[in-house]
MIZAZA-995381 format. One line per 5 residues: their letters; for each residue x, y, z of C-alpha. Coordinates in pm, 1 decimal, decimal comma, m for minus. Layout:
BEGIN
a) X/Y/Z; ...
//
This chain:
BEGIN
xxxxx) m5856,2/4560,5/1879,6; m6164,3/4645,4/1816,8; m6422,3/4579,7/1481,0; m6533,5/4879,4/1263,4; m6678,3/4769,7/978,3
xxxxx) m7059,2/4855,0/927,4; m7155,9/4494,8/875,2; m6964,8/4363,1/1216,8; m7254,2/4420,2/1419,9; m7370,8/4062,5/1271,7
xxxxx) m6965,2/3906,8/1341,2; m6996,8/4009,5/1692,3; m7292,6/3822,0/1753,7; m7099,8/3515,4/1674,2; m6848,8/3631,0/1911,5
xxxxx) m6962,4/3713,2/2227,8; m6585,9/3743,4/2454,8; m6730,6/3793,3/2791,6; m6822,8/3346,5/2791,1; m6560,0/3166,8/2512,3
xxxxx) m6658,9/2797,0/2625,3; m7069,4/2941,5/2635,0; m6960,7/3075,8/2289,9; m6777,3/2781,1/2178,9; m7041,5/2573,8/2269,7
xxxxx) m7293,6/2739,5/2059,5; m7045,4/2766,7/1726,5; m6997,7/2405,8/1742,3; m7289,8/2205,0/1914,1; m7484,3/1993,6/1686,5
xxxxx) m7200,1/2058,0/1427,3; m7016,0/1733,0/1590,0; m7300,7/1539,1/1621,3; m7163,5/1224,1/1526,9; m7140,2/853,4/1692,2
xxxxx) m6983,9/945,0/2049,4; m6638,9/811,8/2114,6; m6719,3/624,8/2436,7; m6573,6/266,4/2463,4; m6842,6/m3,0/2504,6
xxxxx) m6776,7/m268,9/2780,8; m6712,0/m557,6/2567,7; m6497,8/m907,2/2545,8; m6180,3/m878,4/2374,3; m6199,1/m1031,0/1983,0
xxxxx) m6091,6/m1394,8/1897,7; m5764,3/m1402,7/1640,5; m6064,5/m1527,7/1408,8; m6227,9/m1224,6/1476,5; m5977,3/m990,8/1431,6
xxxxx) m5865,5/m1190,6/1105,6; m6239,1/m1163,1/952,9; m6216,8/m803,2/1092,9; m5904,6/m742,4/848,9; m6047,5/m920,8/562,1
xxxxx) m6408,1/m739,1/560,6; m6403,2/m497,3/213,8; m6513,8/m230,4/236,8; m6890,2/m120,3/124,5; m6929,1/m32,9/m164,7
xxxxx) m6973,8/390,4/m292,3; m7088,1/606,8/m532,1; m6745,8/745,0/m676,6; m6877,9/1006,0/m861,4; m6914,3/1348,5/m640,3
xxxxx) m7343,9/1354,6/m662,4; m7278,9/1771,1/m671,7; m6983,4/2025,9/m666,2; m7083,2/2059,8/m353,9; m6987,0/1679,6/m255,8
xxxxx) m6678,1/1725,9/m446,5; m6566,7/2059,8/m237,9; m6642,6/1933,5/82,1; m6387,8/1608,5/m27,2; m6134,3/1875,8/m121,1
xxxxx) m6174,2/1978,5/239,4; m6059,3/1699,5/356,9; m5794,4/1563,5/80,9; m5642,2/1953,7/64,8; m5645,3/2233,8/219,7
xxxxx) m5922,1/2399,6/48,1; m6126,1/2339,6/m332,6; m6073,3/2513,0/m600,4; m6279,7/2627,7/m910,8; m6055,9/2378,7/m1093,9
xxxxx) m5999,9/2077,5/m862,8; m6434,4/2078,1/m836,6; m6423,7/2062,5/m1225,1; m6134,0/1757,7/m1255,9; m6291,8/1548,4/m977,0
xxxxx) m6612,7/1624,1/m1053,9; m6513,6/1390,8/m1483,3; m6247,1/1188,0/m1262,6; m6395,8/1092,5/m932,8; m6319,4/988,2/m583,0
xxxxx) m6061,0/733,1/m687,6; m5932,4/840,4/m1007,3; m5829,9/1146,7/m834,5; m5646,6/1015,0/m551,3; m5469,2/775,6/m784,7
xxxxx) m5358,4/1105,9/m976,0; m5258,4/1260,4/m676,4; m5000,1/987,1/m558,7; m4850,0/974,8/m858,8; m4738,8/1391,7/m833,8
xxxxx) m4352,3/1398,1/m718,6; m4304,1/1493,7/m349,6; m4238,9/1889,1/m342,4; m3917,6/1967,2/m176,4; m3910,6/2200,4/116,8
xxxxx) m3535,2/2184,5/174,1; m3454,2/2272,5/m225,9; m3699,9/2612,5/m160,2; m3553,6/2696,2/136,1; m3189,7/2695,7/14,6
xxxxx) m3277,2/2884,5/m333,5; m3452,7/3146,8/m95,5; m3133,3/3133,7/66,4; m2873,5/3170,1/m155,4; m3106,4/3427,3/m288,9
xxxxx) m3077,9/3653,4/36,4; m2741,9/3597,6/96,9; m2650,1/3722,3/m237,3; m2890,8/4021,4/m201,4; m2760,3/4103,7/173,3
xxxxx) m2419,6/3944,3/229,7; m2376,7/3835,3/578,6; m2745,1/3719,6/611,6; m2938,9/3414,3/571,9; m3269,6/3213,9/547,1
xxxxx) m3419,8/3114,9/894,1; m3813,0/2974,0/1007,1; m3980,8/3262,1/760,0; m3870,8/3069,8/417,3; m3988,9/2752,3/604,0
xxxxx) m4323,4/2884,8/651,0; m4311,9/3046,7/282,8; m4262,9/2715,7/153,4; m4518,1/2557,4/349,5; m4796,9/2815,8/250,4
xxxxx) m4674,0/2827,9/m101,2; m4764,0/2457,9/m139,5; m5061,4/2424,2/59,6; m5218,3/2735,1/m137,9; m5075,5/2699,9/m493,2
xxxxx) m4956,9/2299,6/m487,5; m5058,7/2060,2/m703,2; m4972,5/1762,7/m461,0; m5226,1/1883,9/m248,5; m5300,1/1520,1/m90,7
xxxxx) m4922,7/1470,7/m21,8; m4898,2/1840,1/136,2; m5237,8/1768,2/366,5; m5082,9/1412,9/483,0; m4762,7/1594,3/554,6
xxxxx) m4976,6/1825,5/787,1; m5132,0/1555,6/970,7; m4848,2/1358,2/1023,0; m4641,0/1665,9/1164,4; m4890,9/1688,2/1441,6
xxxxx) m4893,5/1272,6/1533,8; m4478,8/1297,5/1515,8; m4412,8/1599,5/1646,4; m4093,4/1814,2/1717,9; m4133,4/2168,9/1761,9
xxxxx) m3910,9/2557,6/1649,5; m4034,3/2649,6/1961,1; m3743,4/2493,4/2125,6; m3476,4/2658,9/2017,2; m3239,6/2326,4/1928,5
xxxxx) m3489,2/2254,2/1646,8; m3592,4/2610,7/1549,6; m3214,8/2696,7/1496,9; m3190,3/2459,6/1232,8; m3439,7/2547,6/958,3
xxxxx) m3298,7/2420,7/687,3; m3330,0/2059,2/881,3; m3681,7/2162,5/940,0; m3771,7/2238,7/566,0; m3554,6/1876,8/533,0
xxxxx) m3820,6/1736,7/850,5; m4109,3/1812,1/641,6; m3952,4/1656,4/287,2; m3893,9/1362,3/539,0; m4283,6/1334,5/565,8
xxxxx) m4371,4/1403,0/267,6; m4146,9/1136,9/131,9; m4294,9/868,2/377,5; m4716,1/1025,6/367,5; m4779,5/701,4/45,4
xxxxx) m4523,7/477,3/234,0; m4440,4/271,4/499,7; m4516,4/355,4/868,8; m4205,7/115,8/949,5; m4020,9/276,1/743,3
xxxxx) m4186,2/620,8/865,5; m4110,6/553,9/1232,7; m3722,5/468,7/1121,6; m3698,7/779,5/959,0; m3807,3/967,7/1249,2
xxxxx) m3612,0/795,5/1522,7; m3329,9/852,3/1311,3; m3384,9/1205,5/1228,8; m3137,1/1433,0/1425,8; m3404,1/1710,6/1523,8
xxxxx) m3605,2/1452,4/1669,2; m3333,8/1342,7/1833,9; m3225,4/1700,7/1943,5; m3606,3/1714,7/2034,9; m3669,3/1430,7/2241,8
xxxxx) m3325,8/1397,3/2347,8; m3184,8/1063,2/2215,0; m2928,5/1250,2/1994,7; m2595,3/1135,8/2173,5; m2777,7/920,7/2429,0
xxxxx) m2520,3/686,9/2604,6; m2538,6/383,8/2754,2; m2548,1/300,6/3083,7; m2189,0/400,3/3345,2; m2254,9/197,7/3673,4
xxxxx) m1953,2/383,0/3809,7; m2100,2/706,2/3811,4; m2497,1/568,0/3795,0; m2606,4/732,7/3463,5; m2856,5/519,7/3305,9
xxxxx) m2976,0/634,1/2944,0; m3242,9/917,4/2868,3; m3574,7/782,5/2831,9; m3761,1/1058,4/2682,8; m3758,1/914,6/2359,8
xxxxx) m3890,2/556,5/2440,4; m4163,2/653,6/2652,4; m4266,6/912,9/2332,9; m4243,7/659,8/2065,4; m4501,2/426,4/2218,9
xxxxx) m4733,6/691,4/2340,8; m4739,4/926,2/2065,6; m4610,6/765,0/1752,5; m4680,3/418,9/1797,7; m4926,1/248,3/2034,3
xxxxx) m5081,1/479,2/2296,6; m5101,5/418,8/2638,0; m5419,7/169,4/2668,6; m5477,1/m165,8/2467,7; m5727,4/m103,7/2192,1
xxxxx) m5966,5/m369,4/2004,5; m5940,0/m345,1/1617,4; m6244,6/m89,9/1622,5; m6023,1/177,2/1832,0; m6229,2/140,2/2164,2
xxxxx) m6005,1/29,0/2484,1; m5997,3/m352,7/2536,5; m6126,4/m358,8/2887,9; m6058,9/m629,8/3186,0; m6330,1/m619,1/3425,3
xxxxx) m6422,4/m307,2/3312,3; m6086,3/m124,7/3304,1; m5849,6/m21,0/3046,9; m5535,3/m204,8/3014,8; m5212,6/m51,2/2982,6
xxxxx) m4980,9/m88,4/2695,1; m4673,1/m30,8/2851,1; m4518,5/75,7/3223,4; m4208,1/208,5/3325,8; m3982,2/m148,8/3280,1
xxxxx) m4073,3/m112,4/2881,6; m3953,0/235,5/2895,4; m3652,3/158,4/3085,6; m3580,9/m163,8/2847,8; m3646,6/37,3/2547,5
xxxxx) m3421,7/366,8/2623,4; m3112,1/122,9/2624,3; m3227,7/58,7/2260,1; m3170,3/384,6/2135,7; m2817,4/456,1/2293,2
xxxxx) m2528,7/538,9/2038,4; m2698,7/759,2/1795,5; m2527,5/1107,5/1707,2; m2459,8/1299,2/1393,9; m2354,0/1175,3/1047,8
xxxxx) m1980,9/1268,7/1060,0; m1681,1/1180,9/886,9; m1569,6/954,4/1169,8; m1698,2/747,0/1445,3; m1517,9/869,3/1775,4
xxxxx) m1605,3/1069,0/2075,1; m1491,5/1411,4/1908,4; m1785,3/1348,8/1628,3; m2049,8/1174,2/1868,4; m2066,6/1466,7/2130,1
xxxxx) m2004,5/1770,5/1889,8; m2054,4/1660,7/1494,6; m1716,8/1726,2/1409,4; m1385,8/1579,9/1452,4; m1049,6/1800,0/1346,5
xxxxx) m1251,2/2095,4/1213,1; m1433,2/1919,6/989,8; m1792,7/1801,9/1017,3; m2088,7/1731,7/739,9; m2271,3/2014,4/644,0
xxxxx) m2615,5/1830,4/627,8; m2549,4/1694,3/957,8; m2892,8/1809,4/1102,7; m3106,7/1603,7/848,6; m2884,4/1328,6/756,9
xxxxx) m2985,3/1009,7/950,5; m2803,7/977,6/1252,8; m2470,2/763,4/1271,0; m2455,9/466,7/1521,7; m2147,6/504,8/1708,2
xxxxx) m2121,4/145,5/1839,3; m1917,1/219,2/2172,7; m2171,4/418,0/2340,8; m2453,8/208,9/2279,0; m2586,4/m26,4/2543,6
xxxxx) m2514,0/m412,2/2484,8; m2702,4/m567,8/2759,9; m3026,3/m774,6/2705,0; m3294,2/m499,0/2642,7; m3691,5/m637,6/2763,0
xxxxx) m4012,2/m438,6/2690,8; m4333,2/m504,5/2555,9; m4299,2/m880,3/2631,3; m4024,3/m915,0/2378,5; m3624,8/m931,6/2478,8
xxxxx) m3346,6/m850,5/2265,5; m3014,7/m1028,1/2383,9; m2759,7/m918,0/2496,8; m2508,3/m831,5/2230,1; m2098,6/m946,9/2243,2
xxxxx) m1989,8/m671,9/1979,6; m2234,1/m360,6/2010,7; m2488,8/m288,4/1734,7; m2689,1/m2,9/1771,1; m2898,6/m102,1/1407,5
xxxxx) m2925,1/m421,2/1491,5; m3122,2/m361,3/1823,8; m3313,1/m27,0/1666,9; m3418,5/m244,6/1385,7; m3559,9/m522,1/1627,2
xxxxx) m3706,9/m272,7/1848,6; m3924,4/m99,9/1600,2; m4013,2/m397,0/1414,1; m4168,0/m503,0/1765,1; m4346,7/m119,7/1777,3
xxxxx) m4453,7/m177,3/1395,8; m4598,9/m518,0/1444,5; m4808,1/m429,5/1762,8; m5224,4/m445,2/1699,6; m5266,7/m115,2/1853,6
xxxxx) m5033,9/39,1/1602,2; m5317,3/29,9/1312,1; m5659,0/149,0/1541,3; m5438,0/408,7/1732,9; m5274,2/558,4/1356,8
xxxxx) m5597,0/526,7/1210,8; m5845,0/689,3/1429,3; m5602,0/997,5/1451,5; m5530,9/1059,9/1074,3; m5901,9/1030,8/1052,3
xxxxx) m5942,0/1309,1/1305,3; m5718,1/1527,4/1115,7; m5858,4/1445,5/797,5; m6268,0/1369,6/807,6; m6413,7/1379,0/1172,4
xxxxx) m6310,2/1452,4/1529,1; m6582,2/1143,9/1607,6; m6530,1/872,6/1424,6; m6704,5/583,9/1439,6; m6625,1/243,8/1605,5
xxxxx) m6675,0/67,0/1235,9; m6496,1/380,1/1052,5; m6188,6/299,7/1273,0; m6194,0/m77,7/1222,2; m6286,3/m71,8/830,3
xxxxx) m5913,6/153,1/817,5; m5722,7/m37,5/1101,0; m5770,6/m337,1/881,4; m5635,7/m197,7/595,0; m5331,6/m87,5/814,8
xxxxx) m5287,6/m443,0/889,7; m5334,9/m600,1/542,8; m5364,7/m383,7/220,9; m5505,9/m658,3/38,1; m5184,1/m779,3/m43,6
xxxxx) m5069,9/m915,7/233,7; m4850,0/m570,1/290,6; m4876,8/m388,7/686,6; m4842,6/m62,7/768,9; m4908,1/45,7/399,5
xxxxx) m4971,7/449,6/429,4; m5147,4/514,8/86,2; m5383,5/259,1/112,3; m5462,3/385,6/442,7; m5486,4/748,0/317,4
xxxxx) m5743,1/564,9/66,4; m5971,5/381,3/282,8; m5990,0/728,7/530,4; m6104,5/925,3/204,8; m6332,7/658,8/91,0
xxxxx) m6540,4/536,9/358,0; m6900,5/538,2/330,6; m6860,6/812,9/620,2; m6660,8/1021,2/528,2; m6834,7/1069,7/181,7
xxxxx) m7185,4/1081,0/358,2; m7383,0/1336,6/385,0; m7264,2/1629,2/543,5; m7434,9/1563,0/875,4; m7236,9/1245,5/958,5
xxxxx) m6952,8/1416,4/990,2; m6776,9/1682,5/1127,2; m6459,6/1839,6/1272,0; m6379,5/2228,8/1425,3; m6121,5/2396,2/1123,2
xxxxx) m5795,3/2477,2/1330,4; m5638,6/2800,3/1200,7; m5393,8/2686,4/958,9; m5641,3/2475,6/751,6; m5886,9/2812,7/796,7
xxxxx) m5650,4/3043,3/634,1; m5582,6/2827,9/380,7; m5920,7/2729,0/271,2; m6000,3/3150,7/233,9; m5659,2/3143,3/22,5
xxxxx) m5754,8/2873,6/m212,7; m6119,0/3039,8/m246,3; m5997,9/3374,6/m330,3; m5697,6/3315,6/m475,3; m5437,2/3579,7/m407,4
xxxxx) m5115,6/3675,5/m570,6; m4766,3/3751,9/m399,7; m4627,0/4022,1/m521,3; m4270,4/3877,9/m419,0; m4358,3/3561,1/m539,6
xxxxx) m4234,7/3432,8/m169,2; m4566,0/3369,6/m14,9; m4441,6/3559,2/299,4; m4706,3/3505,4/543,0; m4438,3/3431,3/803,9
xxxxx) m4489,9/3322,8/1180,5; m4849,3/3340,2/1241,4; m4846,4/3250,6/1632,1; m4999,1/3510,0/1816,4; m5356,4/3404,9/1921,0
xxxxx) m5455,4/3826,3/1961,1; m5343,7/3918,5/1573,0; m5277,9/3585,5/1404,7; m5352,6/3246,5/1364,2; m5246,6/3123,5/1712,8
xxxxx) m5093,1/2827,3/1548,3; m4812,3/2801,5/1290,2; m4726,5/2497,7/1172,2; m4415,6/2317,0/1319,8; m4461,6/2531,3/1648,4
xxxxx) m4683,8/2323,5/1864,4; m4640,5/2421,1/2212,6; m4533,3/2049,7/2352,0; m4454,2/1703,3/2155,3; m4828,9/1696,2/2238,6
xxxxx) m4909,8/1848,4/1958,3; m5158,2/2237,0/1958,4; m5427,0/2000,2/2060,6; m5506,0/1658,6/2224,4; m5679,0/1408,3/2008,4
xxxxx) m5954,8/1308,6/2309,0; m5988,0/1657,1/2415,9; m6354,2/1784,3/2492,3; m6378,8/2134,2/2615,3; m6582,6/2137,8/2952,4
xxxxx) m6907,7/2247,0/3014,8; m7037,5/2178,9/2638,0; m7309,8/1978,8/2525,2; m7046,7/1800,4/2279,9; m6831,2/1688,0/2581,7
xxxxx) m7176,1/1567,0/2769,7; m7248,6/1378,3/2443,3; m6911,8/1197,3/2510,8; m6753,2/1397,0/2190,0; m6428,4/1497,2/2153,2
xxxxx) m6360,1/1821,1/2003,3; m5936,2/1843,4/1964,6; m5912,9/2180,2/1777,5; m6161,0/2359,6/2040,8; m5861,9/2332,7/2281,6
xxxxx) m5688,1/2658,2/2095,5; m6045,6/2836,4/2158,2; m5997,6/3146,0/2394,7; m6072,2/3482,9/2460,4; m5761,7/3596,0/2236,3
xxxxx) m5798,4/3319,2/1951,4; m6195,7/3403,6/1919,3; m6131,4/3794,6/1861,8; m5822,4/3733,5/1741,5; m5955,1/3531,4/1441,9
xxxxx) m6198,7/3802,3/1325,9; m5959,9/4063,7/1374,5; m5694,8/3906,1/1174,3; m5942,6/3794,7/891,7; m6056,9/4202,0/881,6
xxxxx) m5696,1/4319,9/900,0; m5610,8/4043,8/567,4; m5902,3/4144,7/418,3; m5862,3/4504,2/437,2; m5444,6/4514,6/386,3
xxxxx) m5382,9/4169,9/231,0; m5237,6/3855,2/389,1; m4844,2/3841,1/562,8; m4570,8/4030,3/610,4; m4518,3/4400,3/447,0
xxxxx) m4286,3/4411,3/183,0; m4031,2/4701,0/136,5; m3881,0/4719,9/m148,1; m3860,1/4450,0/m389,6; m3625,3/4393,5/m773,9
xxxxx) m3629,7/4834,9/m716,2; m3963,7/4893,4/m657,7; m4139,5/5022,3/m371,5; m4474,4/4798,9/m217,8; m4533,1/4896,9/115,4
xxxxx) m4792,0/4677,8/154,2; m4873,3/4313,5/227,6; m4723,1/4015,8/44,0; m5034,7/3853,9/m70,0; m5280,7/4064,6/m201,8
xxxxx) m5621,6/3958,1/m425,1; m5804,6/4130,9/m675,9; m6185,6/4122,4/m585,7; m6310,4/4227,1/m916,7; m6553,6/3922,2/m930,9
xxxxx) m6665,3/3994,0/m594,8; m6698,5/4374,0/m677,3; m6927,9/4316,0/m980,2; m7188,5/4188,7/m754,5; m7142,3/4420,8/m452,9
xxxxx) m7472,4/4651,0/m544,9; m7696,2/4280,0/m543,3; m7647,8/4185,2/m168,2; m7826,4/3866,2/m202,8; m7603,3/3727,3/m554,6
xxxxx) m7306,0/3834,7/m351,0; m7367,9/3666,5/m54,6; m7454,1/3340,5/m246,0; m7153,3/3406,8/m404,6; m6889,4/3396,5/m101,6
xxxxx) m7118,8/3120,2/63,6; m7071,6/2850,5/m238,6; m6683,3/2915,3/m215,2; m6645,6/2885,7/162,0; m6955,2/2679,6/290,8
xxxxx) m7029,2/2425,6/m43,6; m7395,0/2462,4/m18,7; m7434,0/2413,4/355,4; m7472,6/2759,8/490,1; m7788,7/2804,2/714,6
xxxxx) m8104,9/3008,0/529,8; m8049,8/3217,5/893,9; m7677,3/3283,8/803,8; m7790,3/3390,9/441,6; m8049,6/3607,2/532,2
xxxxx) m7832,3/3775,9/858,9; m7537,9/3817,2/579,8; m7759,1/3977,2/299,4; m7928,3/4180,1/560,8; m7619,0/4324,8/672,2
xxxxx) m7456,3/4380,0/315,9; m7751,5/4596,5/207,1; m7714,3/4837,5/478,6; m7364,5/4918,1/360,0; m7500,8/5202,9/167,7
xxxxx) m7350,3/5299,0/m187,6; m7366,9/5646,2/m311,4; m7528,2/5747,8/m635,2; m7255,7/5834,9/m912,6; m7308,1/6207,0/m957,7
xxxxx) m7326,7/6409,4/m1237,3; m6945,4/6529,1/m1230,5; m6843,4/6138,6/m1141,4; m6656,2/6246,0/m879,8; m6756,3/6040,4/m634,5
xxxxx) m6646,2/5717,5/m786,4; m6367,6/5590,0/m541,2; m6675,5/5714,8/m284,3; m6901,3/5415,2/m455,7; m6556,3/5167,1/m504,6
xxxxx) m6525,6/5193,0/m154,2; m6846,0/5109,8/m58,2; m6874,9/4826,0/m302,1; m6530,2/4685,4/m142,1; m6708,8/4724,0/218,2
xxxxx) m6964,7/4524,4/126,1; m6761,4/4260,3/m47,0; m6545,6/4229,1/315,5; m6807,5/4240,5/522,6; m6982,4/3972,6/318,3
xxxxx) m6646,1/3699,8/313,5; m6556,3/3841,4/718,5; m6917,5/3742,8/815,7; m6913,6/3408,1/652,8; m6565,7/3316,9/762,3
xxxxx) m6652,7/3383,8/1145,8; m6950,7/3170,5/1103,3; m7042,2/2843,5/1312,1; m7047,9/2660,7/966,7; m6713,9/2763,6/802,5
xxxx) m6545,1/2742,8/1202,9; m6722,1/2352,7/1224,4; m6616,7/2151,3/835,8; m6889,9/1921,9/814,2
//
């Protein structure tokens, strides 16, 4: 697909398709120029250490945003996206005062939209029902229009550390569960990461996910031993990674090597622990443990209620793994050994440096540095009141820390598409003219996003967190840049491409007909009167879009290509007869899209510093 605005010429220069990692290189070198991520060769801390480590407070900041500017960029991070309004209220409540407000807001519920929308469509169209689009429409509707805006960007985060995936089909058949999967977060974003990683070893798409859903013990007879998929995922992806880490995040080396946390004897010891888990069900026998029924009847929330230990299936023997050993058991107890099992997982040091330097990544920075990662670790390990494992006040110290509320140089992360979308939607706010917010399944890298959320390719997540795309001058630097790893041919063009199409037709899917009347055009749709009324003053239009998409931190180069390119969008003269008035209207509207297209395939709005 190919570009055909006038002012394009300028967007293609930014996208040059013949060298993507060249071309990625340029966008986003010197835009992560932070402290390098490389682990420094150094003795392991004393228990004093690590104890003065976790009592340190943290310095001291200015908690009133210095500019709007300040306060947008926090939005950034805290959101997905500032608004007009949200500059004004933190700008008279500041840093703090804000993010108290923002844990108080109830928890929005996914599920309870997704079965309205449902009941709705089933009434409209007997025989039909909801699927993965209302999931999606919920998602967007909150992360554009949401007050809880902290709550809904946590939830993000954390659904690409503990991942399951629609993409396989187990999960993606269930989307009710999966509106329930992200309530699940949402509920646990301000809470406990014990009671976090419960929630999610108990939840039954995880366990349809990672296959520990029906997992049975051990049968000498016939040599089955239990799936391990799950226990090897829970300490490398959820938990405690696979090297030993010092409180500051950087591997704990013996001479000179990283040490592993775990090898295949803790996996093995740890899969017996999660034997005897199946569905919620009226009863515990076989009938309900293999198929979620027994006699016809089963429990229609089966798919999100926490799953059911069935006690004769799970694995009694002594279970050994991370240096700790849970006996052997004379009448089986699958909660019992769970419980032990991730209180072990929850206790770990690694837990806090490995949680924190990766909600800081999807938060703040792709680079964070050593001290950045120790000043949170220690608040995962003591709030200050003697609580671990306390999510808000880890939320709090990411938000707060001298670097992330630097200035914008000291920071910096590539936007992945989701968060890129919705920062355009929350600075020119559009309307759905269903009121669904149907954007719908936005994975196709050559006309979409390339990423929709809950649809990661792998458990891995879209992205790795220590990925650094080869032959760049950020990976040479010993950077890591995790969102550059869905940079392609198709996701570069696609990007602008997409962006023209929304900003020519309006965002999502095309509506039909809708309460009797006929649209026949895009769900979300914005008026661009503001933007209109400056359209014949290039320069006060391109300010304009800048200040709601770059927060004062757009290049004089970028401002000058942009206005350059504006101008030569010529607009008629208004005749004598005024007939050519939709002539001029059109015009004005070209310039207004070229001006937000230009800006939003731009190094600085692709690079959130």
């Amino acid at each position: 697909m190919s570009i055909r605005t006038p002012a394009v010429s300028a967007a293609q220069k930014f996208f040059a398709l013949a060298t993507p990692l060249s071309l990625a290189a340029a966008m986003f070198t010197g835009l992560l120029a932070t402290a390098p991520a490389t682990a420094a060769d150094k003795p392991a801390a004393t228990a004093a250490q690590r104890t003065a480590v976790r009592a340190a407070p943290l310095p001291r900041i200015a908690d009133l945003p210095a500019s709007r500017n300040d306060a947008a960029r926090f939005l950034t991070r805290a959101g997905f996206g500032p608004t007009p309004a949200e500059i004004d209220a933190l700008m008279v409540q500041g840093y703090s005062a804000w993010i108290d407000r923002q844990f108080t807001l109830p928890a929005t519920s996914h599920r309870a939209y997704w079965e309205a929308r449902d009941a709705a469509i089933q009434l409209a169209t007997p025989g039909t029902t909801a699927g993965q689009d209302q999931v999606w429409e919920s998602f967007w509707r909150q992360a554009v229009t949401g007050e809880d805006q902290l709550r809904q960007r946590v939830v993000f985060a954390l659904s690409q550390i503990f991942v399951i995936s629609a993409i396989d089909t187990s999960v993606g058949d269930q989307p009710r569960a999966l509106a329930a999967w992200l309530d699940m977060l949402g509920a646990n974003a301000f809470g406990s990461y014990r009671r976090l990683l419960e929630d999610v070893s108990l939840h039954p798409l995880m366990g349809l996910y990672l296959s520990h859903l029906r997992n049975q013990k051990a049968d000498t007879t016939t040599g089955r031993i239990p799936d391990q998929n799950y226990a090897r995922e829970v300490m490398q992806l959820f938990s405690i990674g696979v090297v030993r880490l010092q409180p500051d995040g950087t591997p704990l080396l013996v001479n000179g090597q990283p040490v592993e946390t775990y090898g295949s004897a803790d996996v093995a010891g740890l899969s017996h622990v999660f034997t005897g888990f199946s569905y919620a069900c009226p009863a515990v026998n076989a009938s309900c443990f293999f198929n979620g029924n027994t006699g016809g009847q089963s429990d229609p929330d089966r798919f999100f209620k926490r799953m059911q230990a069935y006690p004769q299936y799970h694995s009694m023997i002594a279970k050994s793994f991370l240096g700790t050993t849970i006996p052997a058991q004379v009448v089986a107890d699958p909660m019992a050994s769970l419980t032990a099992a991730l209180d072990t997982l929850a206790g770990h040091p690694n837990v806090g440096p490995f949680l924190a330097r990766q909600l800081i990544q999807r938060l703040v920075t792709s680079n964070p540095s050593p001290a950045y990662v120790r000043d949170v670790a220690a608040v995962f390990d003591n709030n200050g009141s003697g609580v671990r494992g306390d999510l808000k006040a880890v939320v709090r110290a990411i938000l707060l820390h001298p670097q992330a509320l630097a200035s914008p140089g000291a920071t910096a992360k590539v936007r992945e598409p989701v968060l890129r979308l919705g920062a355009y939607l929350r600075a020119f706010p559009h309307t759905s003219d269903t009121g669904w917010w149907r954007v719908g399944n936005t994975d196709n890298p050559n006309a979409s996003l390339g990423q929709t959320p809950l649809r990661s390719p792998s458990v891995f997540n879209f992205y790795r967190p220590g990925y650094a795309p080869a032959g760049t001058q950020s990976a040479a630097a010993g950077l890591v840049a995790p969102e550059m790893q869905l940079v392609n041919e198709s996701s570069v063009s696609g990007w602008v491409n997409y962006m023209r199409d929304n900003l020519t037709s309006g965002v999502g899917q095309t509506n039909g007909v809708v309460n009797g009347v006929t649209l026949n055009r895009r769900d979300l749709q914005r008026n661009w009167a503001p933007e209109m009324a400056l359209a014949d003053q290039p320069a006060a239009l391109t300010a304009s879009v800048v200040e709601k998409l770059l927060y004062g931190r757009a290049s004089a180069g970028l401002v000058n290509e942009i206005t350059t390119a504006v101008g030569r969008i010529a607009i008629p003269v208004l005749n004598a007869q005024g007939t050519n008035q939709p002539a001029i209207d059109t015009a004005k509207l070209n310039r207004v899209r070229s001006a937000v297209l230009l800006v939003l395939a731009s190094p600085e709005f692709l690079a959130a510093k």
